[in-house]
N, C-alpha and C positions, 0 to 999 in steps of 0.2 A: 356786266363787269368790264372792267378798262385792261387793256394789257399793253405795255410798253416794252419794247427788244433794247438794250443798254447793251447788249454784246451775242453777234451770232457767231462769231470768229474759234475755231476748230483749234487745238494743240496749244496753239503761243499766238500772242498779239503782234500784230503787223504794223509798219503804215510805212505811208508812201502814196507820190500821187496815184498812183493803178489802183488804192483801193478805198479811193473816197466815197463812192456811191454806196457800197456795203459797208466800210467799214473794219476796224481790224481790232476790236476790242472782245475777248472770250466771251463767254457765256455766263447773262445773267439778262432773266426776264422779269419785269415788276407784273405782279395781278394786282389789281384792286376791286374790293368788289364792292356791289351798289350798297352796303351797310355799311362803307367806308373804311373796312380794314385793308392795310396793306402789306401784300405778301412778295417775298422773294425767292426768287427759284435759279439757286446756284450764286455761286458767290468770285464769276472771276474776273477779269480786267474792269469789265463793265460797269461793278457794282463802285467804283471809284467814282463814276460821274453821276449815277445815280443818288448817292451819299451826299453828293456836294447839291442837288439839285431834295432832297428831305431837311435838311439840317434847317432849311428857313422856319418850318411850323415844328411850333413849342411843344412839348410833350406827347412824344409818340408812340403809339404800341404798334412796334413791326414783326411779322415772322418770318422766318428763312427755312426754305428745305434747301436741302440736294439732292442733285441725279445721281453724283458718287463723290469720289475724291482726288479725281486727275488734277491736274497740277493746276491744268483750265478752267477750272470748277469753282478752284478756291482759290488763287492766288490774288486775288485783290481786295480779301477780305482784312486783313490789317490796315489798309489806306479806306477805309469804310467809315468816313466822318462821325455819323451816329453813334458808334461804339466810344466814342470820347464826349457825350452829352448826359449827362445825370440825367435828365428830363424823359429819356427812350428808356423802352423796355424793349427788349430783343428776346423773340419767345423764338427757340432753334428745334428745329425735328431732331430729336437723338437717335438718326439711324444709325448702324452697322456696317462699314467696309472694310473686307481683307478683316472682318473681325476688331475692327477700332473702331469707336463710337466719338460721332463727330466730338463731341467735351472732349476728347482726348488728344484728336485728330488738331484740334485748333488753338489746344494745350502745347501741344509739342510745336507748332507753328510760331504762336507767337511766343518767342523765347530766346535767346540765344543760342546758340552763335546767328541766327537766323533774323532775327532780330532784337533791337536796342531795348525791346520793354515786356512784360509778359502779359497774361490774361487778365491778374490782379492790377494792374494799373490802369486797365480801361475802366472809363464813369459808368459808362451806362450798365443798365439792370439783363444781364443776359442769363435768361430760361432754359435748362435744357428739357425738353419733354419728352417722353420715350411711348406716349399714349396717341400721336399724330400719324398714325400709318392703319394703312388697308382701305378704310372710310372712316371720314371724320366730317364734321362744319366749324365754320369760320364763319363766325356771321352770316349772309345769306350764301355762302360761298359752301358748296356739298364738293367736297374731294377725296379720291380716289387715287390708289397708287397700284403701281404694277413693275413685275419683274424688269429688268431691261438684259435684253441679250448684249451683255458685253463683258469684256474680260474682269473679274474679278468685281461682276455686278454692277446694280444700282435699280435706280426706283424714277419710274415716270409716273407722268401726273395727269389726272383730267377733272379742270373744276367745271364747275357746271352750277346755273344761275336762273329759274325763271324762263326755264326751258333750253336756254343755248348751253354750252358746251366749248371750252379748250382743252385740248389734248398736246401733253408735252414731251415727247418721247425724242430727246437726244441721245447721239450715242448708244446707239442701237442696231445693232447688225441682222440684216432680214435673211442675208442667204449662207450663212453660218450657223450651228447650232454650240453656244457657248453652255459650260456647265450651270448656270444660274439661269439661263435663259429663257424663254417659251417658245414653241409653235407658235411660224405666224395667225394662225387660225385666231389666238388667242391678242395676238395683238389688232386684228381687223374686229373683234368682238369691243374690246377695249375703245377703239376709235370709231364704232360705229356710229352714223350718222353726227361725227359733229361738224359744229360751225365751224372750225378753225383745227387745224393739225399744226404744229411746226415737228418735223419728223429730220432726224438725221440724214443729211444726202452728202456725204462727203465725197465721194467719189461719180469717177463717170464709168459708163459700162467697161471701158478701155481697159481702166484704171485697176479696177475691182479686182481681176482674177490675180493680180500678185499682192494684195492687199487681203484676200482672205483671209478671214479670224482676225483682223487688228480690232474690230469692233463697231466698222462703221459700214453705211451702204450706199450700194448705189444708187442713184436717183430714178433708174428703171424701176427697180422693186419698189423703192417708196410710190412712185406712180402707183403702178400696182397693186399696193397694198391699201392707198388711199380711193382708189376705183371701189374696190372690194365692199370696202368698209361706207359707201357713198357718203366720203366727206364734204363739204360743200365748198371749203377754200382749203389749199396745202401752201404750205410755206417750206422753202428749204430749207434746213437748219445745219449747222455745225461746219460750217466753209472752210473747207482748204486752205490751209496757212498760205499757200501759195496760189491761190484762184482770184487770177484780176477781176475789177469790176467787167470788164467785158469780155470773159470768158465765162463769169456767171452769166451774164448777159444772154448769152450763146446756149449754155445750159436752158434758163428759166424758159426760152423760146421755142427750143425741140423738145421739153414739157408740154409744151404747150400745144404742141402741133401733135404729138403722139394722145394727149385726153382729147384733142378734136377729131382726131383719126380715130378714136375709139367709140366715135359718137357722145362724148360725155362733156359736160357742161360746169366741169368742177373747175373753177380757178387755182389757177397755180402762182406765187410767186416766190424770189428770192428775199431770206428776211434780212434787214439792213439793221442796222444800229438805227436806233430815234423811231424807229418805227411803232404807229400806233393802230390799236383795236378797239372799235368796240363791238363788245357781243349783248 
């Protein structure tokens, strides 16, 4: 499978020179897997440039999940070119947030006063399916979802291809226990042994203890949890609206130097916008 980051950026989109190395466009990850489907995970600033970079090949079948429905999640799903091509089929995970189901959730969005057009004037063929959760395939693509610890929920992911594995757990708080949530136990079981993690590290240890319960964590415990579960590369995910390139910089290094001190051989990096995988 191919995996590309179109947005790792936390809350609201940034820019400005301090953050050209990462990048300042939310969250949205493309997978593709080796049977050629392609999948989207989360739908925010990101997926505007990813759109504009699908729209050149003719007749597409795309799917989109989400983690949940923050504002960073979805907010750049109206500017998502494909949804104005007859030629696409958009098959959508109908999951549940706060008890709204994405058709609803993106019903109420695109519409007035919020916007100029609603869900009936987009071309393309958009699917809601309510049968894409727990375990399911996708062409050679075997995926799995799971609780996420955070406020008023959500659902991470781990596909897995011919033996490798990604695991997509943003927005997920390790050292708080939220009401939808799990035991880390359950999240190091979930991440066991993969190739790739991108894990929520929003905060630094400093930071954490007046941010408890907002729903994200610190990059100590993702170490940690990534140790546990012996991942073989971690990536940070879900960046600080306000974390310059070179105070992640800073971060991704005393990562690095804490899994060397712990004798462990896992790579660690900061994930950037453009960035590519293959597993």
């Amino acid at each position: 499978m191919k995996i590309k980051c179109w947005g790792s950026r936390g809350s609201i989109a940034v820019a400005g020179n301090e953050y050209c190395k990462f990048g300042g466009e939310t969250t949205c990850i493309q997978v593709i897997a080796g049977s050629g489907e392609n999948l989207i995970i989360d739908a925010g600033t990101g997926i505007r440039k990813l759109g504009i970079d699908l729209v050149a090949a003719p007749r597409q079948e795309l799917y989109l999940f989400l983690t949940h429905a923050h504002w960073d999640h979805i907010s750049g799903f109206t500017f998502f070119k494909p949804l104005q091509d007859p030629g696409v089929t958009l098959t959508v995970q109908n999951s549940s947030f706060s008890n709204t189901t994405v058709e609803e959730i993106f019903k109420s969005l695109i519409q007035p006063p919020f916007f100029p057009i609603t869900m009936k004037d987009l071309e393309a063929n958009i699917r809601y399916k309510d049968h894409m959760k727990d375990q399911f395939t996708i062409g050679s693509l075997s995926i799995s979802t799971i609780a996420l610890n955070h406020p008023g929920g959500g659902l991470g992911y781990k596909f897995t291809e011919n033996g490798k594995s990604f695991v997509f757990l943003t927005d997920n708080e390790l050292g708080y226990r939220h009401p939808k949530g799990l035991e880390n136990e359950a999240y190091e079981r979930f991440c066991s042994n993969a190739d790739l993690l991108f894990h929520d590290a929003e905060f630094t240890p400093d930071e954490y203890p007046s941010k408890t319960g907002w729903g994200h964590s610190a990059y100590t415990d993702v170490i940690e949890l990534a140790i546990k579960a012996r991942v073989k590369e971690l990536g940070l995910f879900h960046l600080n609206q306000e974390r310059t390139d070179i105070q992640m910089d800073k971060i991704v290094d005393h990562c690095r130097r804490i899994i060397k001190d712990r004798g462990e051989s896992m790579a660690c990096l900061g994930v950037a916008c453009n960035m590519e995988f293959n597993l």
